[in-house]
CHARMM internal coordinates of N, CA and C (Angstrom, degrees):
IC EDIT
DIST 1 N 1 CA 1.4740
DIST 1 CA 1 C 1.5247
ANGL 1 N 1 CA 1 C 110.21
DIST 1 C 2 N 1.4978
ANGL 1 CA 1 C 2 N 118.81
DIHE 1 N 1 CA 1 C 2 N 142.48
DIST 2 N 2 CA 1.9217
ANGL 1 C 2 N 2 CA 117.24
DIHE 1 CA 1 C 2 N 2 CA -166.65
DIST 2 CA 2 C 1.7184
ANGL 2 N 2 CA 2 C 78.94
DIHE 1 C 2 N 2 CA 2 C -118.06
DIST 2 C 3 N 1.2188
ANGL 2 CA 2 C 3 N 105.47
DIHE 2 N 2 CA 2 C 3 N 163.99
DIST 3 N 3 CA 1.2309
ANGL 2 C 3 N 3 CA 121.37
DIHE 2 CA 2 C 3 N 3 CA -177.93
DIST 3 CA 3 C 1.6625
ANGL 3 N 3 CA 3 C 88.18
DIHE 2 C 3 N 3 CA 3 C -132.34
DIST 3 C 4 N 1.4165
ANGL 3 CA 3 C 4 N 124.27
DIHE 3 N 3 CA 3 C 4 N 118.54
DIST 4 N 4 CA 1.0692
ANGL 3 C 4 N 4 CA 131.77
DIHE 3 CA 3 C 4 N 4 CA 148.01
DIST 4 CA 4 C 1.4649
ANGL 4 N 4 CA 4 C 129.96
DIHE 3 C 4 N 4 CA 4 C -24.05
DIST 4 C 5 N 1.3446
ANGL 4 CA 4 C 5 N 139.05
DIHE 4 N 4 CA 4 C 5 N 134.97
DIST 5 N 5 CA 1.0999
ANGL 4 C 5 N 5 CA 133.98
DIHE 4 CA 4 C 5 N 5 CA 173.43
DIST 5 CA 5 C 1.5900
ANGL 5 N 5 CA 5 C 106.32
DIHE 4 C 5 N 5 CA 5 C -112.75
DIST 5 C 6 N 1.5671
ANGL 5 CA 5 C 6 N 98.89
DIHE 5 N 5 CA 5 C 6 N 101.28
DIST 6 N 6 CA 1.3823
ANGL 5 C 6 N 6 CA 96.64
DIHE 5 CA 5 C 6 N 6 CA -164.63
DIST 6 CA 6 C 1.8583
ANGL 6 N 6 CA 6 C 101.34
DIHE 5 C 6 N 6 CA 6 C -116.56
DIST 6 C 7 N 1.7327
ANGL 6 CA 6 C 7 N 110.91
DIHE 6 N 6 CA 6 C 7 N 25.60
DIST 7 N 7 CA 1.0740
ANGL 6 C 7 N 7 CA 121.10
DIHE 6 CA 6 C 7 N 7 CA -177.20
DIST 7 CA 7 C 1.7035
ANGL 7 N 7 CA 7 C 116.15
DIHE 6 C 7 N 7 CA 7 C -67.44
DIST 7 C 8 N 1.2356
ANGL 7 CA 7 C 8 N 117.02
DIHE 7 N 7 CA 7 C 8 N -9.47
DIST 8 N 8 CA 1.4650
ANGL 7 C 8 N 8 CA 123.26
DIHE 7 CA 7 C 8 N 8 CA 161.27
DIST 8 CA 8 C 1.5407
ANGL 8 N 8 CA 8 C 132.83
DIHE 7 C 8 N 8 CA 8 C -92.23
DIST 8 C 9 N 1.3414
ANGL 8 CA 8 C 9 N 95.26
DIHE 8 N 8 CA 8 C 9 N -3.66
DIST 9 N 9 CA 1.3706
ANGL 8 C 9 N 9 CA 116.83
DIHE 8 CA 8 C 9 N 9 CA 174.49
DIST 9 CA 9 C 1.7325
ANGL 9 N 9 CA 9 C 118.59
DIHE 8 C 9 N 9 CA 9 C -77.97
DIST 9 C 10 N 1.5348
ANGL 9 CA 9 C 10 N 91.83
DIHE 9 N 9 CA 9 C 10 N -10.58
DIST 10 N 10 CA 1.5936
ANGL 9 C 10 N 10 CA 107.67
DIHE 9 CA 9 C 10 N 10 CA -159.72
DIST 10 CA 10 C 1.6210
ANGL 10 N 10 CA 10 C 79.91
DIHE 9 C 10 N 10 CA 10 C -91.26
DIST 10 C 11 N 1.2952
ANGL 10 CA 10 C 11 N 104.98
DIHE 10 N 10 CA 10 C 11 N -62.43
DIST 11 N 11 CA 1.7633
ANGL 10 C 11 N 11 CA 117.61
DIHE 10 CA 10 C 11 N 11 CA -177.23
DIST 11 CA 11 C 1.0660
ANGL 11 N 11 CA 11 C 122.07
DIHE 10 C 11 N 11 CA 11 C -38.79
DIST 11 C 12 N 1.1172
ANGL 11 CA 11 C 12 N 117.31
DIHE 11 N 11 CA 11 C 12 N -24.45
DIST 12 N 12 CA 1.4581
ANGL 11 C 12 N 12 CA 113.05
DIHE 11 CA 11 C 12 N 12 CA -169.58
DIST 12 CA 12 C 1.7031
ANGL 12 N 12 CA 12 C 96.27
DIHE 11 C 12 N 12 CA 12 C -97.34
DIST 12 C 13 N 1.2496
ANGL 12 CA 12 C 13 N 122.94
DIHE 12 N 12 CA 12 C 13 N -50.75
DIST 13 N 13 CA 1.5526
ANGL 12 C 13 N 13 CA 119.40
DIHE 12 CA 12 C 13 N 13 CA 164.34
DIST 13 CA 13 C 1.2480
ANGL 13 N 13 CA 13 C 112.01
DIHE 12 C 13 N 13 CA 13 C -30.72
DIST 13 C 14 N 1.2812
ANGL 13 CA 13 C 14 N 102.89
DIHE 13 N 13 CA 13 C 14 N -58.92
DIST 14 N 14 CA 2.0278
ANGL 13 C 14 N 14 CA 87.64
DIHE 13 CA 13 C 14 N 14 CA -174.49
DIST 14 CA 14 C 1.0932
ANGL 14 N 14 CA 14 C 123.11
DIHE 13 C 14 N 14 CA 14 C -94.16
DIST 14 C 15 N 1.9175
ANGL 14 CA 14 C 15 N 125.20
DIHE 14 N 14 CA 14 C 15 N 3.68
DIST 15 N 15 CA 1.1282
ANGL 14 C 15 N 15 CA 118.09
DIHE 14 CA 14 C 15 N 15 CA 147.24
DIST 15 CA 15 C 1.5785
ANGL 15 N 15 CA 15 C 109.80
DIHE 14 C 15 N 15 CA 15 C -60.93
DIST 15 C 16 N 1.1013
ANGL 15 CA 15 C 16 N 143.75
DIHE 15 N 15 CA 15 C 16 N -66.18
DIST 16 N 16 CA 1.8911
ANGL 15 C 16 N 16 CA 140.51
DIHE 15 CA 15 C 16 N 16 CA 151.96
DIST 16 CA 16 C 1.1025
ANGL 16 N 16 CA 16 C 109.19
DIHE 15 C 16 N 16 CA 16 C 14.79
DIST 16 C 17 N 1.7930
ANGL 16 CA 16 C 17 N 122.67
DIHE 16 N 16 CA 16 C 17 N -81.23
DIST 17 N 17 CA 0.7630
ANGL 16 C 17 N 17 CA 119.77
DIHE 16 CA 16 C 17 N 17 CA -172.26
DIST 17 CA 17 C 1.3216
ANGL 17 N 17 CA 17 C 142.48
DIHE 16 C 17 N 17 CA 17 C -91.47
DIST 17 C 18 N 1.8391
ANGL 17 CA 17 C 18 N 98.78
DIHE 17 N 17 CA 17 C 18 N 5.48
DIST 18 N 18 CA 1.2434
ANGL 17 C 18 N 18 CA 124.01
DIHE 17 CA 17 C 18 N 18 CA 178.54
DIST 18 CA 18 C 1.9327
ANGL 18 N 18 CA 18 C 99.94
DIHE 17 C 18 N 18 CA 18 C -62.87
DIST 18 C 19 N 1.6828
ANGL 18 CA 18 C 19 N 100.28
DIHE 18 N 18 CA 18 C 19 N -59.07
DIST 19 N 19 CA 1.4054
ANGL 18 C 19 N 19 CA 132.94
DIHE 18 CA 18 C 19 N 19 CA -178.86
DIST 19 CA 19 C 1.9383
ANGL 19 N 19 CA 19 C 100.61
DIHE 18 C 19 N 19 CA 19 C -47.99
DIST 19 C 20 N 1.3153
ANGL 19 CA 19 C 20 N 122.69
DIHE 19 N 19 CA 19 C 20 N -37.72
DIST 20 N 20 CA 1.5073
ANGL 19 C 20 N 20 CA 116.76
DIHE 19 CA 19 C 20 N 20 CA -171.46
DIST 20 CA 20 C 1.1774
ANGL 20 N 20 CA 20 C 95.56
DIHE 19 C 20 N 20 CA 20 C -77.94
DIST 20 C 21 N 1.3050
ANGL 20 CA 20 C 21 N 133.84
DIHE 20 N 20 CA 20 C 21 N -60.29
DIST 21 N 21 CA 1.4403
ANGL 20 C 21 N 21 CA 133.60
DIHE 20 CA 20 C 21 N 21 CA -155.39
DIST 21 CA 21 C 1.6427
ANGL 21 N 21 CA 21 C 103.92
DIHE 20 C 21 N 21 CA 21 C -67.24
DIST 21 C 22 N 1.5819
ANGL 21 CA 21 C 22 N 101.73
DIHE 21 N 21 CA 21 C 22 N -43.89
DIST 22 N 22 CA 1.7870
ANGL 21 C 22 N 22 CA 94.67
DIHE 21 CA 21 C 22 N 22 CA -177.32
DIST 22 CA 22 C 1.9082
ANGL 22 N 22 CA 22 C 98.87
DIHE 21 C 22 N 22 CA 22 C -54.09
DIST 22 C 23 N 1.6413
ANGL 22 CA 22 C 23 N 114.96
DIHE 22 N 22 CA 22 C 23 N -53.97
DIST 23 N 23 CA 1.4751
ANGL 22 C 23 N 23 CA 104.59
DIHE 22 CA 22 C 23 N 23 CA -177.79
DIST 23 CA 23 C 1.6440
ANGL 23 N 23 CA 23 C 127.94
DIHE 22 C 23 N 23 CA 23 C -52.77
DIST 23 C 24 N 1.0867
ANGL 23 CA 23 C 24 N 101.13
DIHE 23 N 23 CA 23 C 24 N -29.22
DIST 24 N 24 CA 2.0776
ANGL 23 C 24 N 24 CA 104.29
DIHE 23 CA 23 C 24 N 24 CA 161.46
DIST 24 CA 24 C 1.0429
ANGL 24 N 24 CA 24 C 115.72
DIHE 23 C 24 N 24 CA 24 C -68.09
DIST 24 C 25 N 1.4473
ANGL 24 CA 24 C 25 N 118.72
DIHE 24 N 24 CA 24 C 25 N -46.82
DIST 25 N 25 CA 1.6063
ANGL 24 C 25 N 25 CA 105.55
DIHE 24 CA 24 C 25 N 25 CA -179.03
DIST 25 CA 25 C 1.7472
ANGL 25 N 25 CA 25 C 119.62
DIHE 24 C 25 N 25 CA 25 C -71.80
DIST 25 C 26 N 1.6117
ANGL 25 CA 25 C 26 N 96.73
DIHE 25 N 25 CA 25 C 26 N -30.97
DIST 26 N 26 CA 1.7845
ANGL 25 C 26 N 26 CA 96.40
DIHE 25 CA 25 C 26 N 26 CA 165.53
DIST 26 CA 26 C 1.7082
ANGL 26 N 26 CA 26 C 119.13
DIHE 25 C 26 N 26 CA 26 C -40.25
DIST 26 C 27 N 1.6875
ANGL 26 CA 26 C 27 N 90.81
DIHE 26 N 26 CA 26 C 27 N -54.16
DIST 27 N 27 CA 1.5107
ANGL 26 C 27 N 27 CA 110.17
DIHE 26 CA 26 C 27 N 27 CA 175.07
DIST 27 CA 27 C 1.3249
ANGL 27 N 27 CA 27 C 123.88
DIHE 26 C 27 N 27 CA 27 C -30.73
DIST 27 C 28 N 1.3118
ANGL 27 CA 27 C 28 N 107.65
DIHE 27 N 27 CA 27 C 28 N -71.52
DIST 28 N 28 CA 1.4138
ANGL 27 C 28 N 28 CA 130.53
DIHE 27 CA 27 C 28 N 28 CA -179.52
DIST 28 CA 28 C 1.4625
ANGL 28 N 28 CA 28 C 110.34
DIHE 27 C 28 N 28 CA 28 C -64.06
DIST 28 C 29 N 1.1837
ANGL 28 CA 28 C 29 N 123.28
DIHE 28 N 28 CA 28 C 29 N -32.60
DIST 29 N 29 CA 1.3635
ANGL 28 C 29 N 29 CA 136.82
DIHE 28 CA 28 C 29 N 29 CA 165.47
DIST 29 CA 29 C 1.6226
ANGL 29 N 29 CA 29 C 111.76
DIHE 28 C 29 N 29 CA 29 C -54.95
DIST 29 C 30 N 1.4400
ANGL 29 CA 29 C 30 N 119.24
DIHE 29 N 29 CA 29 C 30 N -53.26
DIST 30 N 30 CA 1.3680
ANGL 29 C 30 N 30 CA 134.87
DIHE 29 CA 29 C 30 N 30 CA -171.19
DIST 30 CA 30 C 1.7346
ANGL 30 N 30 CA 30 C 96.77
DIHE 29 C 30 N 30 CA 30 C -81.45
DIST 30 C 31 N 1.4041
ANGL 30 CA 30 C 31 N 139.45
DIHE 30 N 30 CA 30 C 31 N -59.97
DIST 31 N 31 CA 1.1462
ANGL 30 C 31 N 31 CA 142.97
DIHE 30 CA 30 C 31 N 31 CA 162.46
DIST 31 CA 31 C 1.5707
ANGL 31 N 31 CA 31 C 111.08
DIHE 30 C 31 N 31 CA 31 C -28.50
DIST 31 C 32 N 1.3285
ANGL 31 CA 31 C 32 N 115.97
DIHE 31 N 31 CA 31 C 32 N -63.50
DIST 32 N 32 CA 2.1318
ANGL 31 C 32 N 32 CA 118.65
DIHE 31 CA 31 C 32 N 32 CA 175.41
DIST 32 CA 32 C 1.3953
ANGL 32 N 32 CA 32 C 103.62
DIHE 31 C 32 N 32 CA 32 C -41.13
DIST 32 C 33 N 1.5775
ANGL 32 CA 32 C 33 N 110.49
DIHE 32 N 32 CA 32 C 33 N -63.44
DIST 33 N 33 CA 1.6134
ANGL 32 C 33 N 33 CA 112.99
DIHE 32 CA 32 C 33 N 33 CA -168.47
DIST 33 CA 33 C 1.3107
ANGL 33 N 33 CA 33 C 117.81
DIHE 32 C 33 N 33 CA 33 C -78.36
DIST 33 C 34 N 1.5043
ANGL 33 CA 33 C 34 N 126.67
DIHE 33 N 33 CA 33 C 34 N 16.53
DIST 34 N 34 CA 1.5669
ANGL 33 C 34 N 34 CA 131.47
DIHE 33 CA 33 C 34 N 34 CA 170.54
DIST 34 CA 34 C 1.2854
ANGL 34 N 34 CA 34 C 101.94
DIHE 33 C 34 N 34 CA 34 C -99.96
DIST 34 C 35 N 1.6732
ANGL 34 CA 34 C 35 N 103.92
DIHE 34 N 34 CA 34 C 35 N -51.12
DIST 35 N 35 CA 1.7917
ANGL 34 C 35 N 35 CA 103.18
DIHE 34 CA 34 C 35 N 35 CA 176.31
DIST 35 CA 35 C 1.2469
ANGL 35 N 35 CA 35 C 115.51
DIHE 34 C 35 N 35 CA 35 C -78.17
DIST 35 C 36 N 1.0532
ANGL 35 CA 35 C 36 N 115.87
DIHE 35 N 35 CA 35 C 36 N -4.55
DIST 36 N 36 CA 2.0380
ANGL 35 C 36 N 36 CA 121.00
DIHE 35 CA 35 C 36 N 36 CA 170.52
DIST 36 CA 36 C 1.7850
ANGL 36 N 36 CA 36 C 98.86
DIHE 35 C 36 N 36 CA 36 C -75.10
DIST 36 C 37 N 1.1476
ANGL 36 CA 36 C 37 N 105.55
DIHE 36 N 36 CA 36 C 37 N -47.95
DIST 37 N 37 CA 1.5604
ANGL 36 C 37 N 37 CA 113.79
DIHE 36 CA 36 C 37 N 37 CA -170.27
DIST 37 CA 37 C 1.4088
ANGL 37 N 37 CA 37 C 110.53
DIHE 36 C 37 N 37 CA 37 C -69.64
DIST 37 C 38 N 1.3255
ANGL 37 CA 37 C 38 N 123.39
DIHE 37 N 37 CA 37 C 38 N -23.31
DIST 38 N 38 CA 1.7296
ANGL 37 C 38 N 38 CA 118.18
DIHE 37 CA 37 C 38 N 38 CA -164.37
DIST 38 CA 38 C 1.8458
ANGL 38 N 38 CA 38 C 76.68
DIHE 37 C 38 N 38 CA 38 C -106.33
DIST 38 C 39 N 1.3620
ANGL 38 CA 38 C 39 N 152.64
DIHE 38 N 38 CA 38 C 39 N -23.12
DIST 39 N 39 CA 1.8658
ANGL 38 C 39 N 39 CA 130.36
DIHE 38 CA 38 C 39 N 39 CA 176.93
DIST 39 CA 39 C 1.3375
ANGL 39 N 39 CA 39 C 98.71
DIHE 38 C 39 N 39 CA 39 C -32.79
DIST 39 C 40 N 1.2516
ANGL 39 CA 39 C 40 N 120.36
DIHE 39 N 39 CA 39 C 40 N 162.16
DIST 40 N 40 CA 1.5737
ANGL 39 C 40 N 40 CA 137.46
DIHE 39 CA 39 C 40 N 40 CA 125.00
DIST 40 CA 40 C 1.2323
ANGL 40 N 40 CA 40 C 108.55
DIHE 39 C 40 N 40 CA 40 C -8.66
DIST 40 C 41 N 1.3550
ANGL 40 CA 40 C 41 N 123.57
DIHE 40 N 40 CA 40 C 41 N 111.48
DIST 41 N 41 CA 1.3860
ANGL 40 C 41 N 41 CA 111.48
DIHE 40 CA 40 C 41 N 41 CA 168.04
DIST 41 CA 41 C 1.6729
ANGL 41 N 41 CA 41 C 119.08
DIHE 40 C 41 N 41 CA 41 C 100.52
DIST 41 C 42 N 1.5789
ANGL 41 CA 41 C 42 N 115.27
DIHE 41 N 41 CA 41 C 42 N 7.08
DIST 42 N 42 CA 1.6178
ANGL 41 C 42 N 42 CA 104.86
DIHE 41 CA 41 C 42 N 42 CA -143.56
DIST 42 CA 42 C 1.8709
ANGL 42 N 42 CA 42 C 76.38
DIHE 41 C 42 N 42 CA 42 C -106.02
DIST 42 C 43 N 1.1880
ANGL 42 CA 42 C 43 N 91.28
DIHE 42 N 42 CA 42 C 43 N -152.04
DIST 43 N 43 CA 1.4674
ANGL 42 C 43 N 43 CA 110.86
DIHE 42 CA 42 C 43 N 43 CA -164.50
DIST 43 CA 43 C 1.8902
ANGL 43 N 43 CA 43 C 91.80
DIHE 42 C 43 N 43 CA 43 C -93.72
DIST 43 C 44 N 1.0930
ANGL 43 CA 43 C 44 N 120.49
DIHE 43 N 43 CA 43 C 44 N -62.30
DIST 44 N 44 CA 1.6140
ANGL 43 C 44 N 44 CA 112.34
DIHE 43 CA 43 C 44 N 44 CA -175.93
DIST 44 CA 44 C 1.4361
ANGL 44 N 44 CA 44 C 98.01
DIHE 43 C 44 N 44 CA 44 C -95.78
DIST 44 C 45 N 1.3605
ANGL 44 CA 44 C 45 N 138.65
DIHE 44 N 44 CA 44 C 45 N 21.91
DIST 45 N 45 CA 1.7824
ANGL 44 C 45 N 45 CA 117.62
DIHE 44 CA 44 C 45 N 45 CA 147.81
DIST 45 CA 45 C 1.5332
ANGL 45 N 45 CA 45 C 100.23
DIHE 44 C 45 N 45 CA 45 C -66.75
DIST 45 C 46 N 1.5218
ANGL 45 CA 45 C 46 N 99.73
DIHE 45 N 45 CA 45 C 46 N -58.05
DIST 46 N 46 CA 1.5047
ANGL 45 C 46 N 46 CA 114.60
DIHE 45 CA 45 C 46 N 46 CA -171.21
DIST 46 CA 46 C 1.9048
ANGL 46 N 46 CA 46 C 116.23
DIHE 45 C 46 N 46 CA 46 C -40.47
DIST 46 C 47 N 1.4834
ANGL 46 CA 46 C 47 N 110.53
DIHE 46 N 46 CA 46 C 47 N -63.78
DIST 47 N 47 CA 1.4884
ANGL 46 C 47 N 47 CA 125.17
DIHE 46 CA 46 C 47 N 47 CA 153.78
DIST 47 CA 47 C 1.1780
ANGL 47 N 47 CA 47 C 107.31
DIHE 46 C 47 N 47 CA 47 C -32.04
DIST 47 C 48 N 1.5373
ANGL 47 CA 47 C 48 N 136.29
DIHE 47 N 47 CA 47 C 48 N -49.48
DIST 48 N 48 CA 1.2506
ANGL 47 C 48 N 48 CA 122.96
DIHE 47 CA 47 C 48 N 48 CA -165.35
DIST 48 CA 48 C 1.5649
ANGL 48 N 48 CA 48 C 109.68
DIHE 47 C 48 N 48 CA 48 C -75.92
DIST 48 C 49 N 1.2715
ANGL 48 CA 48 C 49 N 108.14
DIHE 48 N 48 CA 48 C 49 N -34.53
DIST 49 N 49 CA 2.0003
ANGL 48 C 49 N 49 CA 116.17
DIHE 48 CA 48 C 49 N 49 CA -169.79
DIST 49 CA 49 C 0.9409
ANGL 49 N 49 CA 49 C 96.64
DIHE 48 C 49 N 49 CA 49 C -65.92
DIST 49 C 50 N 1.6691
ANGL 49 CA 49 C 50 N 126.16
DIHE 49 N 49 CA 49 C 50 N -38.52
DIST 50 N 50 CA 1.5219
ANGL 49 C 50 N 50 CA 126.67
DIHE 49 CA 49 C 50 N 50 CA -156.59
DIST 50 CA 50 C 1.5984
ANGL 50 N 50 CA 50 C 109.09
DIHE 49 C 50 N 50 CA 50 C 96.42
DIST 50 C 51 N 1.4652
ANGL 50 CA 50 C 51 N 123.03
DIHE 50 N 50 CA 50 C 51 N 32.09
DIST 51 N 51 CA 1.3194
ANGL 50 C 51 N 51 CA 136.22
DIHE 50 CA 50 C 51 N 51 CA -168.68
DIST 51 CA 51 C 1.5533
ANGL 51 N 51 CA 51 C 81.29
DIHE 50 C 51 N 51 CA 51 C -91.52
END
COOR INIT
IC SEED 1 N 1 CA 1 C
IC BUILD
């Protein structure tokens, strides 16, 4: 009887979900510094007035 070696099968799952969570937190990362940038004062309020 062979017993499968399906120990890379595991790896690759949590490379997946290693890869989703890093892309949400990019997200949320990229989302803070857009709404940081459009406050009073940000980098594209200013761009937008023509400051």
């Amino acid at each position: 009887m062979t017993i499968e070696d399906r120990s890379n099968e595991g790896m690759e799952l949590d490379q997946q979900a290693l890869q989703r969570n890093m892309q949400s937190q990019m997200k949320l990362a990229a989302e803070r510094a857009i709404a940081d940038s459009w406050r009073a004062g940000g980098i594209s309020f200013r761009q937008a007035r023509g400051g």
